[in-house]
C-alpha positions as CSV (number, residue, x, y, z in Angstrom):
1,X,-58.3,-21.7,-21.2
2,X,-55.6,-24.3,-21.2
3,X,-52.2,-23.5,-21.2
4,X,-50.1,-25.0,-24.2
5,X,-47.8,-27.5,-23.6
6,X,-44.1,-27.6,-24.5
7,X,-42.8,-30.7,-26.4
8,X,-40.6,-32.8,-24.2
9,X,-42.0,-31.3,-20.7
10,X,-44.1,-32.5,-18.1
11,X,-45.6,-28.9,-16.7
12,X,-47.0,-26.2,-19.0
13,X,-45.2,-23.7,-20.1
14,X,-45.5,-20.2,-18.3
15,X,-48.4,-18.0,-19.2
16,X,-45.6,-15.3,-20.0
17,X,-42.9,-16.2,-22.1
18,X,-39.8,-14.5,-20.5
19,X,-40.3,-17.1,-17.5
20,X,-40.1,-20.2,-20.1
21,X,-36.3,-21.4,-19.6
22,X,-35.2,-23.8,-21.8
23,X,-31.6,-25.0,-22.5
24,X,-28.9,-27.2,-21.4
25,X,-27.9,-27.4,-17.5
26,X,-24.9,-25.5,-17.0
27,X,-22.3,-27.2,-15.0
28,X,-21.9,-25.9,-11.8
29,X,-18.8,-26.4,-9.4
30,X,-19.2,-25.7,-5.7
31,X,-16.3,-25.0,-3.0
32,X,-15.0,-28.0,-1.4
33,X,-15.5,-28.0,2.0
34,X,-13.3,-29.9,4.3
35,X,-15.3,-32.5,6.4
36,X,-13.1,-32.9,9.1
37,X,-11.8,-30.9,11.5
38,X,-8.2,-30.4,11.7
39,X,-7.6,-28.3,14.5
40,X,-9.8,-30.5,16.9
41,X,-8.3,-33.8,15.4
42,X,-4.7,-32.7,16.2
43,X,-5.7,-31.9,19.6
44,X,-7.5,-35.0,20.4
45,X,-4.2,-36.7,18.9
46,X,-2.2,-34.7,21.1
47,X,-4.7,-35.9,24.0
48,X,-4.1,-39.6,23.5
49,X,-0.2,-39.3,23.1
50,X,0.0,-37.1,26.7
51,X,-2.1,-40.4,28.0
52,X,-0.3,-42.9,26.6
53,X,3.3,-40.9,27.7
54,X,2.1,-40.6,31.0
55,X,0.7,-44.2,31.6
56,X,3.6,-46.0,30.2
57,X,2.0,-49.5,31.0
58,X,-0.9,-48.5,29.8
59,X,-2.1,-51.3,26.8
60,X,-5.2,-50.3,25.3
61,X,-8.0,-52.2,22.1
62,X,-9.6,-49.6,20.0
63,X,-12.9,-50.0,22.1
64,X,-10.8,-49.8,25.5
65,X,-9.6,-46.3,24.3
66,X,-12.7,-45.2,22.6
67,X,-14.3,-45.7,25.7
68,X,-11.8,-44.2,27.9
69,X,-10.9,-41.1,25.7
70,X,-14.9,-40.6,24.6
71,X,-13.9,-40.3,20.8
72,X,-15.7,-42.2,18.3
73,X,-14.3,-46.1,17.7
74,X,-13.7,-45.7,13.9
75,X,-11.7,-42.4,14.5
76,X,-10.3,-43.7,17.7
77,X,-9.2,-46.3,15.3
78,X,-7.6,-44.1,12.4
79,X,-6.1,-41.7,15.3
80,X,-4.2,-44.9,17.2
81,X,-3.1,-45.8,13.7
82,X,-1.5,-42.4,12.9
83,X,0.1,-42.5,15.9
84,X,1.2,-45.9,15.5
85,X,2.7,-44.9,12.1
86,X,4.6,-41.7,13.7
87,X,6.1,-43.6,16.3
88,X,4.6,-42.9,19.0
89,X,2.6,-46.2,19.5
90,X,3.1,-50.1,18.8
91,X,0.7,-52.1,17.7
92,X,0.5,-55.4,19.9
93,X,-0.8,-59.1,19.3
94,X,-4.5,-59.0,19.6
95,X,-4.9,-55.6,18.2
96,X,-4.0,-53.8,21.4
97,X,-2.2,-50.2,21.5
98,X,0.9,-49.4,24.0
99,X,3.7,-47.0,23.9
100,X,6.8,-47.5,21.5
């Protein structure tokens, strides 16, 4: 026997009623979860500074120090540039990093 179908559904409806849900979506917010992580961003931070205070010559690009530091080039990147706007490091002509 074929099950009857509901108006403006695409599967049957349930052979037993109490299982038919119909209704609007209720909305639904989930925790935000923080993507980054702080802790480990700080210390890498902190990393790069100590290397930069204790090579003062030391001129690095954003590659350069992504390779030397093993941190990703587009965090390497926003890392050198917080750094840059705390003080700690200059940007150069031709995009290189040194200390302030």
């Amino acid at each position: 026997m074929p099950q009857p179908r509901v108006p403006g559904r695409s599967i049957p409806s349930s052979p037993d009623p109490r299982l038919d849900v119909r209704g609007r979506a209720l909305p639904m917010s989930l925790p935000r979860v923080e993507r980054r992580d702080l802790v480990r961003r700080a210390a890498i931070e902190r990393r790069i500074a100590a290397e930069f205070h204790d090579m003062p010559g030391l001129v690095l690009t954003v590659a350069q120090a992504s390779r030397l530091l093993g941190v990703d080039a587009r965090a390497c990147e926003r890392i050198l540039a917080s750094l840059e706007r705390n003080g700690l490091l200059r940007r150069r002509a031709g995009g290189t990093y040194g200390r302030a």
